[in-house]
C-alpha positions as CSV (number, residue, x, y, z in Angstrom):
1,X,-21.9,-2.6,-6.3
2,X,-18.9,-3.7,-8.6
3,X,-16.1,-0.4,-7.9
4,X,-15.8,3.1,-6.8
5,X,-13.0,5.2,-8.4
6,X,-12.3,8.4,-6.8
7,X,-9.8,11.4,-7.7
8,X,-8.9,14.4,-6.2
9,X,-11.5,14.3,-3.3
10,X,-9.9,15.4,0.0
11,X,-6.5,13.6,0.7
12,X,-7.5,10.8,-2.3
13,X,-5.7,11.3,-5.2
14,X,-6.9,8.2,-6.8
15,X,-8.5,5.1,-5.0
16,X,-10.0,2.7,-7.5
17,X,-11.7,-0.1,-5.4
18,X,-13.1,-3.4,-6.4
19,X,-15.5,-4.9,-4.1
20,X,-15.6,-8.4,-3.0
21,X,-17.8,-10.4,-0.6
22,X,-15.1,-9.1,2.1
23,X,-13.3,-6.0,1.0
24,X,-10.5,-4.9,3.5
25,X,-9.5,-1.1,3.5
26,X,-5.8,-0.2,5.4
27,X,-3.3,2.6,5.0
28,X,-2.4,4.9,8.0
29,X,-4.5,7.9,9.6
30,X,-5.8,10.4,7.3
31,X,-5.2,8.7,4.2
32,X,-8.7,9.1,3.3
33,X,-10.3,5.4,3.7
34,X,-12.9,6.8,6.3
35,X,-13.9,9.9,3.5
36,X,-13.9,7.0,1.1
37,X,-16.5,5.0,3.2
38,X,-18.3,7.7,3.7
39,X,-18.7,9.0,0.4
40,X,-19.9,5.3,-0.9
41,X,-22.7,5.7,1.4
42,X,-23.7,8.6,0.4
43,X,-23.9,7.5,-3.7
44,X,-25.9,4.9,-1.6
45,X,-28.1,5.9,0.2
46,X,-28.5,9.7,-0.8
47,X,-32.3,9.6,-0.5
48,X,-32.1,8.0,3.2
49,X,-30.1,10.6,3.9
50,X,-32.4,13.1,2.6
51,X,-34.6,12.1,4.5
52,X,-33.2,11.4,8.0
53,X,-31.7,15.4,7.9
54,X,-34.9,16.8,6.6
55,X,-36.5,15.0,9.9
56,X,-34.4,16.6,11.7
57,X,-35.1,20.5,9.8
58,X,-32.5,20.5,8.0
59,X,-33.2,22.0,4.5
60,X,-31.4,19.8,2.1
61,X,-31.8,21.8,-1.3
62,X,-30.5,25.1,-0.1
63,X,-27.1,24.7,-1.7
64,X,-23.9,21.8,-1.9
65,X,-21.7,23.1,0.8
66,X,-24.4,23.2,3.5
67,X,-25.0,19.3,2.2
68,X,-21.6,18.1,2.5
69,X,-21.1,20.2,5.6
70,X,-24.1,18.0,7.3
71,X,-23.0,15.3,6.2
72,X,-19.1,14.9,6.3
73,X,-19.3,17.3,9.4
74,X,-18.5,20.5,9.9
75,X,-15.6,22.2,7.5
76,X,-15.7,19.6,5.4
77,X,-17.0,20.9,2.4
78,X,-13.8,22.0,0.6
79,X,-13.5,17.9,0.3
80,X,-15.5,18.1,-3.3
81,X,-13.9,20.5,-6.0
82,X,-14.0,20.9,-9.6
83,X,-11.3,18.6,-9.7
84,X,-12.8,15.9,-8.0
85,X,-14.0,12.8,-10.5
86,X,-16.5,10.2,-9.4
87,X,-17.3,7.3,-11.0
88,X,-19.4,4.5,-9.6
89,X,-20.3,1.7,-11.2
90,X,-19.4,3.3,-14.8
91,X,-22.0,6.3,-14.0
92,X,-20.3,9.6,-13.1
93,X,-21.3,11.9,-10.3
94,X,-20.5,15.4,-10.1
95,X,-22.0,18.0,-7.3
96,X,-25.3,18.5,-8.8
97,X,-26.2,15.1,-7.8
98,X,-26.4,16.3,-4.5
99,X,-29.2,18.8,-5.4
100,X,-32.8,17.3,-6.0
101,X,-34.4,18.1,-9.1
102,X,-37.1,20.0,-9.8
103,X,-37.6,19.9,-6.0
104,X,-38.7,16.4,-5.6
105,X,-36.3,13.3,-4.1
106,X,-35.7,10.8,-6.8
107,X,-35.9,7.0,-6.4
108,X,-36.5,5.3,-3.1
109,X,-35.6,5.9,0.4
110,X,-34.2,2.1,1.7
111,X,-31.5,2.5,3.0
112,X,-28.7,-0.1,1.7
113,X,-25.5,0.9,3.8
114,X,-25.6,-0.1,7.5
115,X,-22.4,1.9,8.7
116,X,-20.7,1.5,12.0
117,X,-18.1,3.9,12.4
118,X,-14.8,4.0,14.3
119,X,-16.1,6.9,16.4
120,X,-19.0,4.9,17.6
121,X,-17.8,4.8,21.4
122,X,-19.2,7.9,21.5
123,X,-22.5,7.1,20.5
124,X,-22.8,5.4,23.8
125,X,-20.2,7.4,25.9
126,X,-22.4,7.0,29.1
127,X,-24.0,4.0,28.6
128,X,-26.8,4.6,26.7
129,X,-27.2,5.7,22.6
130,X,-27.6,9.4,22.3
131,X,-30.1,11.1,19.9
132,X,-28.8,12.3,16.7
133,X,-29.8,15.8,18.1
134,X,-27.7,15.6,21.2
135,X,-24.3,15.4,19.2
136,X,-23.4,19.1,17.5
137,X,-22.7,19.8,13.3
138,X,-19.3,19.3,14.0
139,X,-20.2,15.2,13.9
140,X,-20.5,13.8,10.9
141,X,-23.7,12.1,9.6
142,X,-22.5,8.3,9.6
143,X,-21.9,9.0,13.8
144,X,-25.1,10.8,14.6
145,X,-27.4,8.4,12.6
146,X,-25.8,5.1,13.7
147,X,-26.3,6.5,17.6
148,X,-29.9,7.2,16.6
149,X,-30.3,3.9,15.0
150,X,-29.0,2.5,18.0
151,X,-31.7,4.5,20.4
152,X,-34.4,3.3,18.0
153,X,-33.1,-0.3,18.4
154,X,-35.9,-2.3,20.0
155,X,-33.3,-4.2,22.7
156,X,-32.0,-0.7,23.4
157,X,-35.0,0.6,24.6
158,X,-36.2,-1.8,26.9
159,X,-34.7,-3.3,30.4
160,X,-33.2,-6.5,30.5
161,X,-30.6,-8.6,29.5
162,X,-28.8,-7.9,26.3
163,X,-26.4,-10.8,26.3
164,X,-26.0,-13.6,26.0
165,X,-29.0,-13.9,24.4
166,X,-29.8,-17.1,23.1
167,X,-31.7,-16.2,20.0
168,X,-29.3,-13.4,19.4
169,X,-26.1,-14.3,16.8
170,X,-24.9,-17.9,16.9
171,X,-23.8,-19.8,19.8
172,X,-20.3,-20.5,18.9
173,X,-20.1,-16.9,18.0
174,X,-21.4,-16.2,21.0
175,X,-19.2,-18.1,22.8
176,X,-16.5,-16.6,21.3
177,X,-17.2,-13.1,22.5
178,X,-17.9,-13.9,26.0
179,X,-14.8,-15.9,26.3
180,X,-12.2,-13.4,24.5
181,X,-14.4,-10.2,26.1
182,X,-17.3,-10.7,29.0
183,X,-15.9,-13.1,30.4
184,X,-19.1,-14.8,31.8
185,X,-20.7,-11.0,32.6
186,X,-24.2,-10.8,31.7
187,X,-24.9,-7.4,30.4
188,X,-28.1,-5.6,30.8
189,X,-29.9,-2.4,30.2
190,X,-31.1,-1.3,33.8
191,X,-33.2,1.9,34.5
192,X,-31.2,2.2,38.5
193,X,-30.1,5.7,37.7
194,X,-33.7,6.9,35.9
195,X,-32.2,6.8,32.4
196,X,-31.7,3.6,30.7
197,X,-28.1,2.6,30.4
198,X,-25.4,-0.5,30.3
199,X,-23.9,-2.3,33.0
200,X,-22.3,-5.4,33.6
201,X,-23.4,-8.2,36.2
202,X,-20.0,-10.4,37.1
203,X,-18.3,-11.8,39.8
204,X,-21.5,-10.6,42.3
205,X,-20.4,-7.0,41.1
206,X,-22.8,-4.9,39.1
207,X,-20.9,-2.7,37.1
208,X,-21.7,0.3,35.1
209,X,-20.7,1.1,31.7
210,X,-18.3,3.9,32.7
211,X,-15.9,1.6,35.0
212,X,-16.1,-1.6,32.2
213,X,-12.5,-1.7,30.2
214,X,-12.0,0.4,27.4
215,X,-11.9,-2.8,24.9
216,X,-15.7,-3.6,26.6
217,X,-16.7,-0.1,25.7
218,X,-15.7,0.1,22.0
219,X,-17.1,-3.7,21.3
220,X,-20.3,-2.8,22.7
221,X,-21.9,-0.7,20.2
222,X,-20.0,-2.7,17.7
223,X,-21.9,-5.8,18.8
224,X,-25.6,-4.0,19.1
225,X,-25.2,-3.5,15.5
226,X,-24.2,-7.3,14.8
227,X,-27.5,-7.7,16.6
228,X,-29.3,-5.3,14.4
229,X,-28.0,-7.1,11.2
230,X,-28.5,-10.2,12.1
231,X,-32.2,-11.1,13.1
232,X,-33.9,-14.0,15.1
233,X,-36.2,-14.8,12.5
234,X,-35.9,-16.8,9.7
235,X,-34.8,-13.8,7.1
236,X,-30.7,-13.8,7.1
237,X,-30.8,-10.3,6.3
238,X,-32.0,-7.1,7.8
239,X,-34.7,-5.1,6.4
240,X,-33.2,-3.1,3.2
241,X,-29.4,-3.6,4.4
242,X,-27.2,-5.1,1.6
243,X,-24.2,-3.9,2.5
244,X,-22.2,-3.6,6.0
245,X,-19.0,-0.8,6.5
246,X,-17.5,-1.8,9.9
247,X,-14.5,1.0,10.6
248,X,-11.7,-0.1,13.0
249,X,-13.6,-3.2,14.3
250,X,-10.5,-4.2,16.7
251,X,-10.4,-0.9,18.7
252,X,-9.8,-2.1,22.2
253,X,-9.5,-5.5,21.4
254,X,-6.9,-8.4,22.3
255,X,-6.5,-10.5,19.1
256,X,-8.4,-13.2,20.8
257,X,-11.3,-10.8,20.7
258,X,-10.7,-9.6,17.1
259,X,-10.9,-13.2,15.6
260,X,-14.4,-13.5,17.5
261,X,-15.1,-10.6,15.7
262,X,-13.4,-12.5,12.0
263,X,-16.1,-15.0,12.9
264,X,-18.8,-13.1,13.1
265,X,-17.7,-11.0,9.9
266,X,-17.9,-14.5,8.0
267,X,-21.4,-14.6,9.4
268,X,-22.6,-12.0,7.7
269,X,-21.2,-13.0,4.5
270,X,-22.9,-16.0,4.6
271,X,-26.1,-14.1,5.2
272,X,-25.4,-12.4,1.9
273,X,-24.4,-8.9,2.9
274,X,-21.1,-7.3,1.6
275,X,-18.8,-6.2,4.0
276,X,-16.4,-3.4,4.0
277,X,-13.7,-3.2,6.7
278,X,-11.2,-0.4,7.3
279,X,-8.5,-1.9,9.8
280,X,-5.2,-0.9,11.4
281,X,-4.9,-4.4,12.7
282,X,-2.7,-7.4,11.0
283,X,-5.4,-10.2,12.6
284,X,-7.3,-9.4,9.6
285,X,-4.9,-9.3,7.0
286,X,-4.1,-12.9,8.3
287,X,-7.1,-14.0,8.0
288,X,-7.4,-12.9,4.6
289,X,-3.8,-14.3,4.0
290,X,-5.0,-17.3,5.1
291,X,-8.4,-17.3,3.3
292,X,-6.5,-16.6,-0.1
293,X,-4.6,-20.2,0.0
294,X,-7.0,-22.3,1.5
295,X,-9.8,-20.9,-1.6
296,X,-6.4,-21.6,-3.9
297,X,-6.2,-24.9,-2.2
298,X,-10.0,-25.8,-1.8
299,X,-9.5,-26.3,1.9
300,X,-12.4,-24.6,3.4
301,X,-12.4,-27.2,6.0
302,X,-9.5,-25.7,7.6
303,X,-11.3,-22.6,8.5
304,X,-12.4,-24.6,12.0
305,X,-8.7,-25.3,12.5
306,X,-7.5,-21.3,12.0
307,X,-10.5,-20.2,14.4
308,X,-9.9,-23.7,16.5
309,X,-14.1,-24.4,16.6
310,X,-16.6,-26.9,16.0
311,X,-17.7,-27.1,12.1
312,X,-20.8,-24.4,12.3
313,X,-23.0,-23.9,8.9
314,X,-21.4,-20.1,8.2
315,X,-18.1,-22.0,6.9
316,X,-19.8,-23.9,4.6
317,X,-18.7,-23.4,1.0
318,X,-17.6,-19.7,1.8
319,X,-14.7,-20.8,0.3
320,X,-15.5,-21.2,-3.2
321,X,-18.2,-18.6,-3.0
322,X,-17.0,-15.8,-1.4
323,X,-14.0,-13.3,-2.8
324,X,-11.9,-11.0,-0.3
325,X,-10.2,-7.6,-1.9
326,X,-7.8,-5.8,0.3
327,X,-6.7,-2.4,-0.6
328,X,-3.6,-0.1,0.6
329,X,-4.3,3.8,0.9
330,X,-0.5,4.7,0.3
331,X,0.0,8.3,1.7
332,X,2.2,9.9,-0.3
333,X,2.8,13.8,1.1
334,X,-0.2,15.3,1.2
335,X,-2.4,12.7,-0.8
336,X,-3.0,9.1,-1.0
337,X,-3.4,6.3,-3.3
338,X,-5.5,3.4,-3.4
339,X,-3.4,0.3,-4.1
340,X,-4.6,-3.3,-4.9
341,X,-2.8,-5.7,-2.7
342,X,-5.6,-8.6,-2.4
343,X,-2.8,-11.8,-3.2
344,X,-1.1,-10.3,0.3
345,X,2.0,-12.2,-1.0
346,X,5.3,-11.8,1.2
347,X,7.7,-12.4,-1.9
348,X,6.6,-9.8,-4.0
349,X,8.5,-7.6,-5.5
350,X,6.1,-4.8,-4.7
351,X,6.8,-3.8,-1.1
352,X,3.3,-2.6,-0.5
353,X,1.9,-5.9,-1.2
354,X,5.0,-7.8,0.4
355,X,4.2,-5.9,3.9
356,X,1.2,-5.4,3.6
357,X,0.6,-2.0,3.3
358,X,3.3,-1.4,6.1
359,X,1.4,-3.8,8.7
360,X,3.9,-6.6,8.6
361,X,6.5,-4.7,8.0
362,X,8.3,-4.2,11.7
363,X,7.4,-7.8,12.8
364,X,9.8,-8.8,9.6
365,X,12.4,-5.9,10.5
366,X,12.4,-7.6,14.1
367,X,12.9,-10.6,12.4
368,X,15.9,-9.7,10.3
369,X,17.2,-7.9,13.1
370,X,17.1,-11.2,15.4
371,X,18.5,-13.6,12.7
372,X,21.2,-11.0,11.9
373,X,22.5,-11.1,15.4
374,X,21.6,-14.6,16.1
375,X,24.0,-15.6,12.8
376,X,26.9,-13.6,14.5
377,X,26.9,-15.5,17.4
């Protein structure tokens, strides 16, 4: 997977993305980077998908509209017209390639994209994953199937403690995230209430899922799926998975919490999966900042100073092997464009690139402001 170019589908009017190792996605709400996402998976992973809905009864061949329907959700099928160009890798895809041929699926059903959506709160709204039946065609595909993936999840089905864990992600990482979020509550999968769900043991309190706080909410499904991609045994990787899109991964979260979640990012980089972020938050964009001099430099060592840690083996040599891409989805009216913005560098003479993509730009209006008045005085 080298680049996706899309025009004229939905809001996009064009978006022309080159992936990296890391490959950061901003722009404001309904600029298209989630129908983006989406869309990459399915190029992906059509065949998965064919077969997850057809599980489920849904007849796949009967014609495009009831596909993208299913699959974007409900409405959504105006998205793809007979303007829309697709190009992916230097192939082209128009709507047929939605339709099997002759009948049969073609190629092989791994699925390659493990996609954790911004919506995924609601995957576990009561404390416990739902089953992709439970949520109506009004959700689209990437939510119901990463809820069901969730159910299927072997540490989801069974009581006990889900973390810490001590085979379960790295301990610094782990650290991290009960430091900046659990804040020494063990969390566990009880059966009390004769369904399986969350709740949190702290402070002699057991408390369930609905009363935790609303940043504790959103991580959790967030970090079930670091769990999922990143298994105790000695393979880095999960099963088929090569590449990881993470929407919004600092809902809820204090910036504290959203560098333990930087950290853990880097992990799975250094377990060779490409990542794809889509972010409203300017942690990130710091960190790739950041990450941008220090590979200019050839200081990777002062990764363990920006995240204030021990040296751990995931920062070792990410620097000169890994690349991070950031892209702007500009709205402009009613459609957007993709921009590149990747050198992130303040004095450019391109504003989107100078503020990057409008997420620095009030802190520096602040600024101005202050120094303005402060020179007056």
């Amino acid at each position: 997977m080298n680049h996706l170019r899309v025009q004229s589908f939905g809001p996009i009017q064009d978006a022309n993305v080159h992936f990296g190792d890391l490959t950061i996605l901003i722009g404001q709400q309904a600029s298209g980077k989630s129908i983006f996402l989406q869309l990459l998976k399915l190029l992906i992973d059509k065949n998965s998908i064919r077969k997850t809905l057809e599980h489920y009864s849904f007849e796949w061949g009967k014609d495009i509209d009831s596909i993208l329907n299913m699959y974007f959700g409900e409405g959504m099928s105006p998205i793809w017209t007979d303007q829309t160009r697709i190009a992916f890798d230097e192939n082209q895809y128009s709507k047929s390639f939605l339709l099997p041929k002759q009948g049969r699926k073609t190629g092989n059903d791994n699925e390659e994209v493990f996609y954790i959506p911004a919506q995924r709160i609601l995957s576990v709204s009561d404390g416990r994953p739902k089953y992709f039946r439970e949520f109506d065609n009004s959700a689209p595909y990437i939510l119901r199937h990463f809820s069901d993936t969730l159910l299927q999840y072997e540490l989801m089905r069974n009581v006990g403690v889900v973390f810490p864990i001590t085979n379960r992600l790295k301990q610094p990482v782990r650290d991290l995230f009960n430091q900046s979020i659990f804040h020494d509550g063990v969390i566990s999968i009880d059966n009390k209430s004769g369904q399986k769900k969350l709740s949190m043991n702290i402070d002699n309190m057991n408390i369930p899922f609905m009363t935790w706080s609303a940043g504790q909410k959103e991580f959790m499904p967030l970090l079930m799926g670091f769990y999922l991609l990143c298994p105790p045994s000695k393979s880095s990787k999960k099963g088929t998975y090569n590449y990881v899109v993470i929407e919004e991964p600092e809902m809820g979260l204090h910036p504290q919490a959203i560098m333990s979640v930087i950290v853990q990012i880097i992990d799975l980089m250094s377990r060779g999966y490409k990542v794809i972020v889509s972010t409203h938050s300017p942690v990130l964009l710091e960190f790739a900042w950041a990450y941008t001099w220090l590979k200019k430099f050839g200081k990777g060592e002062a990764l363990y100073k920006i995240f204030d840690m021990p040296k751990i083996k995931i920062f070792d040599n990410i620097i000169h092997h890994k690349t991070i891409n950031t892209f702007y989805f500009a709205r402009e009216g009613a459609t957007a464009i993709a921009k590149d913005i990747s050198t992130l560098d303040a004095a450019s003479e391109d504003i989107a690139i100078a503020e990057w993509g409008g997420l620095s730009e009030f802190a520096s209006r602040v600024l101005n402001i202050v120094a303005e008045y402060a020179t007056d005085e």
